[in-house]
C-alpha angles and dihedrals in degrees: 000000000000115000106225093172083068096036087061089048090055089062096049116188094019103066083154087078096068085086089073090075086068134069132187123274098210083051092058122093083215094059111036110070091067113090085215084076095073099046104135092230107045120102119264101220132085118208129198124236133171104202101168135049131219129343140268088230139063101214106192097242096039120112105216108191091179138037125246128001121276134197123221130238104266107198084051075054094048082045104050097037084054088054089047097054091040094060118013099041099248123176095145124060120194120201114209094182127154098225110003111182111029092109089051094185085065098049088062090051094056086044091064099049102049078051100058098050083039097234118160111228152195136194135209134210104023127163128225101223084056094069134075129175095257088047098050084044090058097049095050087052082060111046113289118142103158132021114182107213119213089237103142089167141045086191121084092216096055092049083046089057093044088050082233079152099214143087138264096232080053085060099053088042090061098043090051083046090052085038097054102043080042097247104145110233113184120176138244116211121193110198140190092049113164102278093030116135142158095285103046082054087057092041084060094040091053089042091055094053096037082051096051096045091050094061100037090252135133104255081238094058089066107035098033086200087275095158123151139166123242119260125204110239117191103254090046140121089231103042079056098048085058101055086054089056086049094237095111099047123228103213113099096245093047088051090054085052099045090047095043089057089040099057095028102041114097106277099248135091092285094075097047130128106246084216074136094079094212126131105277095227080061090041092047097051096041091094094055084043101064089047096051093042094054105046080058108048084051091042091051086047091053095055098045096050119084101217109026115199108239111218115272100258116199120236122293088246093052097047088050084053096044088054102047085073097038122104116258133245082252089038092056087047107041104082082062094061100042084054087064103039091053084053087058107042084053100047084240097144095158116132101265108232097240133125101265087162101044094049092048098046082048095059096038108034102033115085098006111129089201091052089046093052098059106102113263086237084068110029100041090059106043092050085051091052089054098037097055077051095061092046096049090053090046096057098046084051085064102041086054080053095043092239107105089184089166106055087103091065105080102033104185076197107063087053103085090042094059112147098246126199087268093055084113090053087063092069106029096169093068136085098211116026106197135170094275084066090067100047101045082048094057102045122118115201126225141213093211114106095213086048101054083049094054091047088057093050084053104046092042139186 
């Protein structure tokens, strides 16, 4: 648990900036749809724990520093959420573990808890197949208001691929269950996978919206535009895969370079690893995709079905409440504009590396009905065309500044290993074929020590 005791000795004589480790809870998407937020007597703050360790899977682009999954000590946890309430002010807990759930006794544990000092919680990293009706119920009864699943797909290939282990029909049935006992449940999707194309990325957008109409939400309710591009760890099944392609090196001093572009490059799919194979200008347009597919499968549900179900909307007094604390039009965009006065003030007229295109298309093209209408034929590739042109001036902006975070990108390489439909014929004697098949496939073994140990290192926990 943090100690916040040493934390406030950290800042020495201004005790005042611990407040800077909480947040409000109104303020907090997760939060403030439940009505139990603005209660007048519940505490305004939200506090971080991590209760569990590990996980129970090995997903293939997961990094797992340690073996096995441990549960923490919970009356360490009823002590030290006492002492969070007492003096910080805490009605909200946030838990930021990496696989909360599996050891579904002490779930409830932690449920109860979090009931009797009557604080409303989320959890991260849950997975489906830990959940059942009863369960979700249960954690509703006792607090529960948002549970972020480790999805990443809404295609089976792609979680084959991941090695998730479950289905995707696994997937719709937790998130009912969330939607019926009110827990929110967006989802997080990871794209541009090994062996994903095109048409896995449809396959996810149409689940989304089937998804949402199923259960009377905004798309956009349940998938919250989380989107993100995978990103290969060391200790990973897909570090190692791109080593193999000879896009990661395996010299020492191409590995540095790799690493020190990996953990210092901007954090968007700019910087992301092609191990996909597919053409850029596809890669780079998968994450507006997704977007645009899904506004118009649910768009195309609404309008079949006789009686659409309009998204469930919280009470006037609640939303004036909600937006008290949310940013401002000015607010969203100040940062912006300080950016460029402080150019100014410092003569710094480069041509700053960000994503002028993307964000524009995103405010333009997303959610315009005008814009969604335009045949695919026409749009796709229009918004591909800007969008490689971004990329190309990008990445001349970081070669001028001699950080070419984005080389890895385009790969001519990785063109000719793509993970083709037939990827299961190629090991006909197993049930789910996933990325690790391919490596350890792959893998050549060695007689070198220092080899072997490196290998190790690679392959991980």
């Amino acid at each position: 648990m943090p100690d916040y005791e040493l934390l406030k000795k950290g800042l020495q004589d201004r005790p005042e900036l611990l407040s800077n480790y909480f947040r409000p809870g109104r303020g907090s998407g997760w939060f403030n749809h439940d009505p139990r937020a603005y209660e007048s007597g519940r505490k305004p703050n939200i506090a971080v724990l991590v209760v569990n360790k590990g996980c129970v899977a090995k997903c293939t682009f997961c990094q797992r520093p340690t073996k096995g999954y441990r549960v923490g000590d919970m009356t360490e946890l009823e002590e030290h959420v006492v002492y969070l309430k007492e003096n910080h002010d805490v009605g909200f807990i946030t838990l930021a573990d990496e696989n909360f759930g599996s050891d579904r006794e002490a779930g409830i544990e932690f449920a109860r808890i979090m009931k009797k000092h009557d604080m409303l919680w989320t959890a991260g990293g849950v997975r489906v197949d830990s959940m059942t009706r009863e369960l979700t119920r249960t954690y509703a009864e006792n607090n529960c208001v948002g549970m972020k699943f480790g999805v990443e797909s809404g295609s089976q290939k792609v979680l084959d691929i991941m090695e998730k282990k479950f289905t995707v029909a696994e997937v719709a049935q937790a998130i009912k269950w969330c939607a019926e006992f009110r827990i929110l449940a967006p989802l997080s999707i990871m794209l541009a996978m090994p062996g994903e194309t095109s048409e896995t990325v449809r396959e996810t957008s149409k689940f989304i919206a089937n998804l949402a109409f199923d259960i009377g939400k905004d798309p956009f309710t349940v998938f919250g535009g989380d989107l993100f591009y995978a990103i290969p760890f060391p200790g990973t099944p897909l570090y190692e895969y791109g080593q193999q392609l000879g896009i990661i090196g395996k010299s020492v001093d191409e590995e540095e370079a790799y690493l020190e572009g990996l953990f210092t490059a901007p954090t968007y799919k700019m910087s992301y690893v092609n191990l996909n194979g597919s053409d850029v200008k596809e890669v780079l347009f998968w994450e507006l995709m997704v977007q645009i597919l899904v506004r118009k499968e649910y768009a195309r549900l609404l309008s079949s079905s006789p009686q659409a179900v309009k998204p469930v909307t919280r009470p006037a007094s609640q939303e004036v409440a909600a937006a008290a604390h949310r940013p401002t039009r000015r607010a969203r965009f100040s940062p912006f504009w300080a950016a460029v006065v402080r150019r100014i003030k410092t003569r710094n007229f480069a041509m700053p590396c960000l994503p002028w295109i993307s964000n524009f298309i995103w405010r333009t093209v997303i959610g315009e009905k005008h814009f969604l209408d335009v045949s695919e034929r026409i749009l796709f590739p229009a918004l591909q065309l800007f969008l490689y042109a971004e990329y190309l001036i990008l990445r001349l902006c970081a070669i001028a500044r001699s950080k070419d975070y984005y080389r890895y990108m385009s790969p001519a390489l990785s063109r000719n290993r793509k993970i083709g439909d037939n990827y299961q014929a190629l090991f006909p004697q197993r049930k789910l074929v996933s990325l690790r098949n391919f490596v350890v496939t792959n893998r050549r073994p060695s007689e070198d020590t220092t080899e072997q140990n490196r290998i190790k290192l690679l392959i991980g926990l």
